[in-house]
C-alpha positions in Angstrom: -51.2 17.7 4.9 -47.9 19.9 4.8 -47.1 21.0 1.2 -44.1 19.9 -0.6 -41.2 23.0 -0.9 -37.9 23.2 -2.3 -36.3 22.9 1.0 -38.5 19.8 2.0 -37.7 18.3 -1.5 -33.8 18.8 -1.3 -33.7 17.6 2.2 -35.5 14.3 1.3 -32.3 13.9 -1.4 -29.7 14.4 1.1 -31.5 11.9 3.4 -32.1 9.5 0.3 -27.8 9.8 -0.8 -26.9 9.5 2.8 -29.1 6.3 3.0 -27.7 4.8 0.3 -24.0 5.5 1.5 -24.7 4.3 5.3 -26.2 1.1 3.4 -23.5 0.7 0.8 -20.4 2.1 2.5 -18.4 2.9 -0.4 -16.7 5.4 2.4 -17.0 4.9 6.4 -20.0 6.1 7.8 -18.7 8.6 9.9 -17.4 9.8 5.9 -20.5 10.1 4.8 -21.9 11.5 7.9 -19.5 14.9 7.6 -20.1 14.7 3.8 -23.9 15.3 4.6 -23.5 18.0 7.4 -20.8 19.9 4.2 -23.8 19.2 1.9 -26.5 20.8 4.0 -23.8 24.0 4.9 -23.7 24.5 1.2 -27.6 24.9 0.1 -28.4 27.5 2.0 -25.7 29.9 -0.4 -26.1 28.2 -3.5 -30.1 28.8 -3.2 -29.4 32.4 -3.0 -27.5 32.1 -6.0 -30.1 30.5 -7.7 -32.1 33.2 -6.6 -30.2 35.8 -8.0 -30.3 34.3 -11.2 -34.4 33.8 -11.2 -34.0 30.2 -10.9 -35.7 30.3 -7.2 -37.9 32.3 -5.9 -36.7 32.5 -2.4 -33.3 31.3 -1.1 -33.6 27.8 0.9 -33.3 28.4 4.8 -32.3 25.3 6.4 -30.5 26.5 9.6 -32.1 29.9 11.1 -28.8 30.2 13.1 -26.2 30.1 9.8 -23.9 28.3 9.8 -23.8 27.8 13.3 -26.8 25.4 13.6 -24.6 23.0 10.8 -22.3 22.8 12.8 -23.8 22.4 16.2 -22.9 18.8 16.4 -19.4 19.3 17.2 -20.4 21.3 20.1 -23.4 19.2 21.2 -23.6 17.6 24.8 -24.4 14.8 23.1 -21.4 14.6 21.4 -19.3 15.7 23.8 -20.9 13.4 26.6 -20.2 10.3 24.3 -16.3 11.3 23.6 -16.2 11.5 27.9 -17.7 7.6 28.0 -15.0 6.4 26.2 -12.3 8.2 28.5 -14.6 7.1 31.1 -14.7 3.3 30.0 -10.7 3.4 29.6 -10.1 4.3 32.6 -11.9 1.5 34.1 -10.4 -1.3 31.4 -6.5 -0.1 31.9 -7.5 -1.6 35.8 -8.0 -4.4 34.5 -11.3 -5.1 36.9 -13.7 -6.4 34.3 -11.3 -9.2 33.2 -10.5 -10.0 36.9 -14.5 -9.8 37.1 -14.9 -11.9 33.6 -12.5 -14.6 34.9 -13.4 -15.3 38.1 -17.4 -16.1 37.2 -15.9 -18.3 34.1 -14.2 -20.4 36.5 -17.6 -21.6 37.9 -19.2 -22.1 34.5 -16.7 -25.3 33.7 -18.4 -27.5 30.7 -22.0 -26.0 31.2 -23.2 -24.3 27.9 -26.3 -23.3 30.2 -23.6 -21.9 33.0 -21.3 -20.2 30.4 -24.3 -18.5 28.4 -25.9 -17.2 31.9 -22.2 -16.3 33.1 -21.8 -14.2 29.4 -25.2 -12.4 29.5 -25.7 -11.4 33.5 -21.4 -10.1 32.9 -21.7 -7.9 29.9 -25.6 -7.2 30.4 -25.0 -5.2 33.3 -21.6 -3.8 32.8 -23.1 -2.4 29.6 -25.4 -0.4 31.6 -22.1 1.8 32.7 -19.6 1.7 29.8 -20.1 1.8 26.7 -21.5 -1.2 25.4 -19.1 -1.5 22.3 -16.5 -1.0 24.9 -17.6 -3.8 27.3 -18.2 -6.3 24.4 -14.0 -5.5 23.0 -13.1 -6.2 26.6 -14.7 -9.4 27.3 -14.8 -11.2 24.0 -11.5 -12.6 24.6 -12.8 -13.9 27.9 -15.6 -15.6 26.4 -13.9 -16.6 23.4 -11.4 -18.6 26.3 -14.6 -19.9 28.2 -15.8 -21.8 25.1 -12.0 -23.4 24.8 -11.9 -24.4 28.1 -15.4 -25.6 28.4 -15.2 -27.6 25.0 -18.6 -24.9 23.7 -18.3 -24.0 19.6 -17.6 -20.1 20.5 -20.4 -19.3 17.9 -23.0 -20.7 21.2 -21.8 -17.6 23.2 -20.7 -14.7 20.8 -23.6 -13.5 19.0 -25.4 -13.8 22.7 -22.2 -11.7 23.5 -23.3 -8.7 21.0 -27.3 -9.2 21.9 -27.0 -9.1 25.6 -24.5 -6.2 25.6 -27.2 -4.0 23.3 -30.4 -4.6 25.9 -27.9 -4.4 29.0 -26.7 -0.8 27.6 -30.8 0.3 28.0 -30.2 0.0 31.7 -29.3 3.6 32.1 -28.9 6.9 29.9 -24.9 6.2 29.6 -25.0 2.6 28.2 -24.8 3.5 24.5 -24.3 6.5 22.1 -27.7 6.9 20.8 -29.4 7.0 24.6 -27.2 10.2 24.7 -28.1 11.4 21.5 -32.0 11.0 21.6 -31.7 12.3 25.3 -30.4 15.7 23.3 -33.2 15.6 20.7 -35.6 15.1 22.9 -34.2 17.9 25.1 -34.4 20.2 21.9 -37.9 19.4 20.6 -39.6 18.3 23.4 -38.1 20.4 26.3 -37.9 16.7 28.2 -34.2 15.3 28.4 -33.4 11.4 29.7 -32.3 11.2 33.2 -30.0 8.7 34.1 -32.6 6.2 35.6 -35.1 7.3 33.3 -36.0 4.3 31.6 -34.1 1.5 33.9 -37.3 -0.2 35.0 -38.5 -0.8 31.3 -34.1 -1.6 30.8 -34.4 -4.2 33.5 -37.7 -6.1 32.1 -36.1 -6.4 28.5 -33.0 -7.4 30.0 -34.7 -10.2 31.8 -37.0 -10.7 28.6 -33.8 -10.7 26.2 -31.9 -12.9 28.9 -34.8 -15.7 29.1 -35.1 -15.4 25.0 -30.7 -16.1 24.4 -30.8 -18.7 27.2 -34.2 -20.7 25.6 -35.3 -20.4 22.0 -32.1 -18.4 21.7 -29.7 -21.1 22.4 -31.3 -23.4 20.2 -31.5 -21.5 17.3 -27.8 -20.2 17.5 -25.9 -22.1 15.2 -22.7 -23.8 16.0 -20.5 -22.6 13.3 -17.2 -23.2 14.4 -16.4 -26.4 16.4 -15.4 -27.0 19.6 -11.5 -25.6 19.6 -8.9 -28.1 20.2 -6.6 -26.6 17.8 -6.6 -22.5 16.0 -5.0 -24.8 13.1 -8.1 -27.0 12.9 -10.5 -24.0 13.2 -9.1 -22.2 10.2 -9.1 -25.5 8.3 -5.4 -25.1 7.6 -4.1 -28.7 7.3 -3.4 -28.3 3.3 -1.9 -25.0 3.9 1.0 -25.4 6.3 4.0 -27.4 6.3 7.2 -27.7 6.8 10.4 -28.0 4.7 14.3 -28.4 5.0 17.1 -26.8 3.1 18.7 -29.2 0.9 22.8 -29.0 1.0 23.2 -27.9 -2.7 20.0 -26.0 -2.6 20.4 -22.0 -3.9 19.2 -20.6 -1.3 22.1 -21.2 0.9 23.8 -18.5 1.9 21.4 -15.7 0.7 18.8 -13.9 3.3 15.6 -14.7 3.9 13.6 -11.8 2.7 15.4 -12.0 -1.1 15.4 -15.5 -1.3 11.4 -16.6 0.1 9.9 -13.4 0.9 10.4 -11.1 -1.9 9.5 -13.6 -4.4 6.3 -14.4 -6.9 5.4 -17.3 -4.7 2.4 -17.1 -2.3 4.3 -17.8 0.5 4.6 -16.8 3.8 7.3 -18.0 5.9 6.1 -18.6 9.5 9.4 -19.8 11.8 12.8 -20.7 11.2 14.0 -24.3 13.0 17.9 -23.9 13.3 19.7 -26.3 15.3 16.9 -27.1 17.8 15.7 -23.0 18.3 12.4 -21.8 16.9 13.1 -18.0 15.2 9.5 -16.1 14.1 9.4 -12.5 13.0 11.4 -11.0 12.0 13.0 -13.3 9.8 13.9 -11.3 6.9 17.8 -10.3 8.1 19.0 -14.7 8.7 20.8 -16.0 5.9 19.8 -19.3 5.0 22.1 -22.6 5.9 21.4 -26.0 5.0 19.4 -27.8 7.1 17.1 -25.1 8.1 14.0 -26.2 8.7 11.1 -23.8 7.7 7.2 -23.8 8.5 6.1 -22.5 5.6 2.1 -21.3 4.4 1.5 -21.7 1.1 -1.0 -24.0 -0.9 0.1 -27.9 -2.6 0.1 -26.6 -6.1 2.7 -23.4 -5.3 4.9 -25.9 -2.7 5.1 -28.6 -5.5 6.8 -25.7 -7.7 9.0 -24.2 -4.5 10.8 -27.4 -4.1 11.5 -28.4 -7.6 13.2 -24.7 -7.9 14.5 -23.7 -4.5 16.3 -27.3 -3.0 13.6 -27.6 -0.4 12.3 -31.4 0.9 9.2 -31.6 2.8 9.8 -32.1 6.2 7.1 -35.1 7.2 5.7 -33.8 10.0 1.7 -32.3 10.8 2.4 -28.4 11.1 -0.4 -27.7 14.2 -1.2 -25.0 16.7 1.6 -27.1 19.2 4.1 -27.1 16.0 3.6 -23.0 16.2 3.4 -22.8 19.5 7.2 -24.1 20.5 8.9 -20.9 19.0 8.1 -19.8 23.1 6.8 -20.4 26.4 3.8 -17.8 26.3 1.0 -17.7 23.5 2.1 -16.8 19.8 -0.9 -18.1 17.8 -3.8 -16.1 18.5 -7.6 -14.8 16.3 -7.3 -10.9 15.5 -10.5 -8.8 15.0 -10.2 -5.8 13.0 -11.5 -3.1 14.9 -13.8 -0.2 13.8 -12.6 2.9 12.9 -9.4 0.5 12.5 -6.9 2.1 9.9 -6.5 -1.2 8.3 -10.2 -0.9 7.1 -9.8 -0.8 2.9 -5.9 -1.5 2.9 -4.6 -5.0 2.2 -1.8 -6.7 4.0 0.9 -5.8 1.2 -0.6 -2.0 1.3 -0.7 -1.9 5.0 2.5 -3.5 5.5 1.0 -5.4 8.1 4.2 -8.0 8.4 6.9 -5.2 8.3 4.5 -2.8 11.2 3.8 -5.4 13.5 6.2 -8.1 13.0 3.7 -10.8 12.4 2.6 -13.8 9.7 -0.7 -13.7 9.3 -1.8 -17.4 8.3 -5.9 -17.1 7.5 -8.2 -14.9 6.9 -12.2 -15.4 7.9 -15.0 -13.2 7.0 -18.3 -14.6 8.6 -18.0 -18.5 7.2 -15.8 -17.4 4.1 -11.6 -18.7 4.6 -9.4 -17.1 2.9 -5.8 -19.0 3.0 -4.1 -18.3 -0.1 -3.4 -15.0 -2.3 -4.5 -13.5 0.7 -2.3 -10.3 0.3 -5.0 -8.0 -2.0 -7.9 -8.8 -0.1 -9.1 -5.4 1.2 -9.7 -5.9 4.8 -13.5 -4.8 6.3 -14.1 -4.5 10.4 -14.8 -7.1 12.0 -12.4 -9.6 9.7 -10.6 -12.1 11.8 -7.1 -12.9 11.1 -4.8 -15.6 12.5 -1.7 -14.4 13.2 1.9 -15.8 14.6 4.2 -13.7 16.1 6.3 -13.5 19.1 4.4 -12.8 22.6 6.1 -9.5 22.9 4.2 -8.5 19.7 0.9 -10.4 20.1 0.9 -7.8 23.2 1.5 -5.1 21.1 -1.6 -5.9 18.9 -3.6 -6.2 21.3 -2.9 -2.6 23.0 -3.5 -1.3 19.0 -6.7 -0.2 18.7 -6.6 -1.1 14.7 -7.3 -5.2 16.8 -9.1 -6.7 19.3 -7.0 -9.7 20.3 -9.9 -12.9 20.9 -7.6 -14.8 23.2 -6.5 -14.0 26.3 -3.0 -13.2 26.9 -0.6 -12.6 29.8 -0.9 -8.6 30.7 2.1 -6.6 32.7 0.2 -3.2 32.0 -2.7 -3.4 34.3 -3.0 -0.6 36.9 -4.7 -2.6 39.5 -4.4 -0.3 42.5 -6.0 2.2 40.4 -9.4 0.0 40.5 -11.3 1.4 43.2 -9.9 5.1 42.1 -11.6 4.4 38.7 -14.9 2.9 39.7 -15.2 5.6 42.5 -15.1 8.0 39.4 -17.5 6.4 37.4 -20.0 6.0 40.7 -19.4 9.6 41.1 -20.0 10.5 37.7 -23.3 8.6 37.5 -24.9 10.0 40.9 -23.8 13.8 40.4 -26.0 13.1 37.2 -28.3 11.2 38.4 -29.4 13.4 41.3 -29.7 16.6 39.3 -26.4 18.2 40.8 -24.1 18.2 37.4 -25.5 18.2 34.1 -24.1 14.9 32.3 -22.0 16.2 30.2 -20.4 18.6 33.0 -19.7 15.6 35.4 -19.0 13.3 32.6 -16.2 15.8 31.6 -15.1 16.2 35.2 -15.1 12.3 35.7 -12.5 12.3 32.4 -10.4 15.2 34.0 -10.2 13.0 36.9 -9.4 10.0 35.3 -6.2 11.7 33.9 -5.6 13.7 37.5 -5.6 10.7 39.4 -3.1 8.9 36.5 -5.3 6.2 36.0 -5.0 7.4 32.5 -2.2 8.6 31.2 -2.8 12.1 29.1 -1.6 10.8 25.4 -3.6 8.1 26.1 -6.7 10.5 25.9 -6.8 10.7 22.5 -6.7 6.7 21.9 -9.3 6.1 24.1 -12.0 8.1 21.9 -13.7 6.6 19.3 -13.2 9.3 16.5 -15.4 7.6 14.1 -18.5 7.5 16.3 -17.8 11.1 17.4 -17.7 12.7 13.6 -21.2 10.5 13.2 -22.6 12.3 15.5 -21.4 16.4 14.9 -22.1 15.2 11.1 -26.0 13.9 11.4 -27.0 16.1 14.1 -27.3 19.0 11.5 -29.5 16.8 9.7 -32.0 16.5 12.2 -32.3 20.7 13.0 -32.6 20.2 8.5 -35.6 17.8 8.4 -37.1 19.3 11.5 -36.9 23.1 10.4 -37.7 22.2 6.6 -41.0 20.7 7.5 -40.1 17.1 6.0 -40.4 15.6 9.4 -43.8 17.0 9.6 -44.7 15.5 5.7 -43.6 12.2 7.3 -45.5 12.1 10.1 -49.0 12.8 7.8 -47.8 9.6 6.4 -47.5 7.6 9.3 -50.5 9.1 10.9 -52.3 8.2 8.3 -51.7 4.8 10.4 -53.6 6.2 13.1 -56.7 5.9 10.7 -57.1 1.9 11.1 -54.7 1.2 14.1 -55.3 2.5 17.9 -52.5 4.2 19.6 -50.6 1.4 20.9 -50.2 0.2 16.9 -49.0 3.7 15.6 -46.5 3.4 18.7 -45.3 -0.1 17.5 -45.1 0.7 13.7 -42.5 3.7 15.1 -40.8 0.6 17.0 -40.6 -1.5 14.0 -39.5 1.3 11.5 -36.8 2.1 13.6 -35.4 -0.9 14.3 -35.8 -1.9 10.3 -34.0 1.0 9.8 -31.1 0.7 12.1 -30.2 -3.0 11.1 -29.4 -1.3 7.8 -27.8 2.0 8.5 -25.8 3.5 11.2 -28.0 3.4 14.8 -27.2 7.0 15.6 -28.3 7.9 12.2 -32.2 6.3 12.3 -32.5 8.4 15.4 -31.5 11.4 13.8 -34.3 11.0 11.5 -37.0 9.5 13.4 -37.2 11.1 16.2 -38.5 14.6 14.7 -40.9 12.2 13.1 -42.1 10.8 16.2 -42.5 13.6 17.7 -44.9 15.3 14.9 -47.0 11.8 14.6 -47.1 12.3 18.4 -48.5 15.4 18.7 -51.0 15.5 15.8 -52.6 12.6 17.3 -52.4 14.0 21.0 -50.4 11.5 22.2 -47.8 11.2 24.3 -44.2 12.4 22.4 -41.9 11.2 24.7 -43.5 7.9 24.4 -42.6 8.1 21.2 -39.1 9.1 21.5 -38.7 6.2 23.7 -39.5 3.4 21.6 -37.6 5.1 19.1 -34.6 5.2 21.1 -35.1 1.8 22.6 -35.4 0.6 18.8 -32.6 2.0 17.5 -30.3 0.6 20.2 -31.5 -2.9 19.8 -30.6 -3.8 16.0 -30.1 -7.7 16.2 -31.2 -8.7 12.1 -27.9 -7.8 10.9 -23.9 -8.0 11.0 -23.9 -4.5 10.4 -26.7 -3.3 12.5 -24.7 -2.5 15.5 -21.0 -2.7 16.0 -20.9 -5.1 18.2 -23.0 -7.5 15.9 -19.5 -7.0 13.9 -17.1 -7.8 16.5 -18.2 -11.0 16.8 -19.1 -11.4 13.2 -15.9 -13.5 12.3 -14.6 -14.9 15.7 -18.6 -16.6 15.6 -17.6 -17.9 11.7 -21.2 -16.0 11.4 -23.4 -16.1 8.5 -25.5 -12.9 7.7 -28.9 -15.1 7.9 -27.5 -16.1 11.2 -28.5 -12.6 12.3 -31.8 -13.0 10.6 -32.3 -16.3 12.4 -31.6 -15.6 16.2 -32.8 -11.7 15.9 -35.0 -11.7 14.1 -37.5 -13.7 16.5 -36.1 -11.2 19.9 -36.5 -8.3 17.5 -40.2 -8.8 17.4 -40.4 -10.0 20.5 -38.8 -7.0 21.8 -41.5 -4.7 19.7 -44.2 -6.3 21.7 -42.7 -5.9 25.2 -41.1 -2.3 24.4 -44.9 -1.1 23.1 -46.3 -2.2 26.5 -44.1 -1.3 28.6 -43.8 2.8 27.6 -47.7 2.3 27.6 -47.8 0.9 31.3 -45.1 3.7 32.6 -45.2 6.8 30.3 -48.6 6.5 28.7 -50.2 7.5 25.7 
């Protein structure tokens, strides 16, 4: 049994106050994930002044390498292989070709929910296995979002399938998700043995299969139908007491003065929505119009606050159902859509007063849903989390302009002028190439990964300032903060304390059971804190159980990796659980429900198949 030291015991805290922030989130995780990497960079001094002063007897030595080996994760191939995907996975969405790919199978699904569930998992299942999986589900969950209107489905039938199929599909090869990258790294450093690209695509394709019989069966049934059938966005929200419509009386006060003094700047909650003048619809912005009698305004507010607007301003209620066609005759193209905040979205923690959000983007947002929860008044100091879904009106123009923000993902589709089509097979070519240079030994990943994101910009299927947007920043600071963490438990000896515990195991369960208790930890672990993160820490782990009961580590590693990539229990598990979190109308026991069954399901058939193709 390895002996509890002062480096083993303040590792343990950092790991126990980073838990509790990736569970809590009082800050993003990618926050707390530098805050940890600072944390360890400063025990290592502060031990030697406790040294100095005879409080310790030697100094703590967490990094033999100081302070390089703390801050290795910013220059880890890991790290830098991830921030290429997403270049990567740009390049191929500004083509357009998934969409193009998306609709064309939709229009064979028609009313089918069997057709449109098989259409959503063999799409994003398999394109997962290529781009980044949080990437693929961003780009086609306005596509299925559209298949369940036009097939008459509840959109909460194909969503959280959506999220599941995209996490088995991205086990199909080494570049599917983050944290294939990452443990292919750790297992490089510990065990000598990284991931190739095909490495584990045969067990990939049988959970695949295994996950796409499960959504499709027992799956389907046990997905709730949270939101209806959508006729109407109006209906959906449940906004019928909350809009209407009212006309300016001819001795009202409000004639003659603008818009944003008169209703907008006001102690109402109110939110003006479009202007009827003479026959034309006006939306955003409205603040500049002076008011004339007659004008007809859709307004949002709730009965008790429009009771006390009309007996002050000279407004009469206008008799006439305010619904999604009411909103929609301001113009010829979409102006009501659903808007998902992003991750990493800089709306996260800001309200819509503090964000300005109808000033930046020239838009009324109408509703608010988080999971089942409506919010549809007093709506301006709610602090918005990812994966909130707003519905918003605003012109076309700027409904386009949201959706190339990457603060939203847009859950409609909507006309696009921006699509570099003829760049398609330049784009894919890349990706190909990218993927058999690595595949075939000739390029390191990382090296033709880089390369491929050079190209993309040489061959202008990505603009250079576009670059930077493509990258998910959060993810990428995760990683360069918890890789430090791992060298820290490893070089400490707490991974090796851990695995006494869990070999302990070993003492009443064979092999196979010490390999699915790793399984089970892992995926526990990940549906509560950041998936990246669990195998940060369990790998080391893994790999010490592994070896002090002669088996097989990179078994080990894998059904910690394929663990921590499959997190369906919770909204908060993965990222993509949260994408469709409020577009489904989700509840969290929803998660619990449908994933909780495939979870276990996927323990058994993980276990056996790294036992039939790696061994013990």
């Amino acid at each position: 049994m390895v002996s509890i030291t002062p480096a083993i015991l303040v590792v343990f805290l950092v790991v126990v106050c980073a838990l509790a922030l990736f569970v809590t989130e009082p800050v993003p995780v990618d926050v707390t994930a530098i805050g940890v990497m600072v944390a360890l960079l400063l025990i290592q001094p502060a031990s030697a002044s406790l040294v100095g002063v005879g409080l310790l007897a030697e100094p703590i030595v967490l990094f033999p390498d100081y302070p390089a080996d703390a801050l290795s994760g910013f220059s880890s191939a890991a790290t830098l292989t991830v921030l290429a995907m997403f270049i990567l996975s740009e390049g191929v969405q500004r083509t357009g070709v998934i969409q193009r790919l998306g609709a064309r199978i939709a229009a064979f699904t028609e009313g089918s929910l069997d057709r449109q569930l098989g259409a959503t998992i063999g799409v994003v299942a398999p394109i997962s296995g290529f781009i980044n999986n949080t990437t693929a589900v961003a780009i086609l969950l306005p596509m299925v979002t559209d298949l369940a209107e036009r097939g008459g489905t509840s959109p909460s039938k194909l969503l959280l399938p959506l999220s599941y199929a995209s996490m088995f599909g991205g086990m199909l090869t080494l570049i599917g998700t983050s944290t294939n990258i990452l443990a292919s790294e750790l297992s490089g450093r510990l065990l000598g043995r990284t991931f190739t690209m095909f490495e584990f695509t045969q067990l990939g394709i049988v959970v695949s299969i295994v996950g796409a019989a499960y959504l499709l069966t027992v799956g389907r049934w046990l997905t709730p139908e949270r939101i209806q059938a959508r006729g109407d966005l109006t209906e959906e929200f449940e906004m019928a007491e909350y809009l209407t419509e009212v006309v300016v009386r001819e001795d009202s006060p409000l004639v003659g003065q603008q818009v944003q003094r008169a209703l907008v700047e006001t102690d109402f909650d109110v939110d003006l929505i479009q202007l009827i003048r003479e026959g034309e619809v006006f939306l955003e912005p409205l603040g500049p119009k002076q008011i004339q009698a007659g004008d007809v305004f859709a307004l949002r507010t709730d009965r008790d606050t429009l009771v006390e607007l009309l007996d002050v301003e000279g407004l009469d209620v206008v008799p006439t159902a305010v619904d999604e066609d009411e909103l929609e005759a301001g113009e010829s193209r979409q102006n009501l859509v659903e808007v998902v905040v992003a991750p990493g979205s800089s709306l996260v923690d800001e309200s819509l007063v503090s964000a300005s959000f109808r000033q930046r983007y020239n838009a009324t947002v109408l509703a608010l849903r988080r999971g089942q929860e409506l919010f549809r008044r007093r709506m301006d100091d709610v602090r918005l989390r990812v994966g909130d879904t707003l519905l918003v009106q605003a012109t076309a123009d700027s409904i386009e302009r949201l959706d190339a923000n990457r603060d939203f993902i847009v859950a409609q589709e909507i006309e696009k002028h921006d699509y570099r089509e003829s760049k398609t097979p330049i784009a894919v070519g890349i990706v190909v190439a990218v993927v058999g240079l690595a595949a075939l030994d000739v390029l390191p990943i990382v090296v033709s990964a880089l390369a491929g994101a050079l190209a993309m910009v040489a061959t202008r299927c990505l603009r250079p300032q576009e670059l930077y947007e493509a990258v998910q920043w959060d993810v990428v600071f995760l990683l360069a903060g918890v890789i430090p963490l791992g060298i820290a438990l490893e070089t400490s000896g707490g991974a090796a304390l851990l695995a006494d515990v869990v070999v302990a195991s070993g003492d009443v369960l064979p092999l196979v059971g010490v390999l699915a208790v790793f399984y089970l930890l892992t995926a526990v672990l990940t549906n509560v804190i950041s998936n990246n993160a669990s195998v940060v820490l369990m790998i080391p782990v893994a790999i010490e159980a592994a070896q002090s009961l002669g088996a097989n580590a990179f078994s080990f590693v894998l059904a910690v990796t394929f663990a921590a990539s499959t997190a369906f229990m919770t909204p908060v598990g993965y990222q993509t659980n949260l994408f469709v979190y409020g577009p489904g109308g989700y509840r969290f026991s929803d998660y619990i429900r449908v994933g909780g069954p495939l979870q276990l399901v996927f323990a058994a058939v993980t276990t056996v198949g790294i036992v039939a193709i790696w061994g013990l």
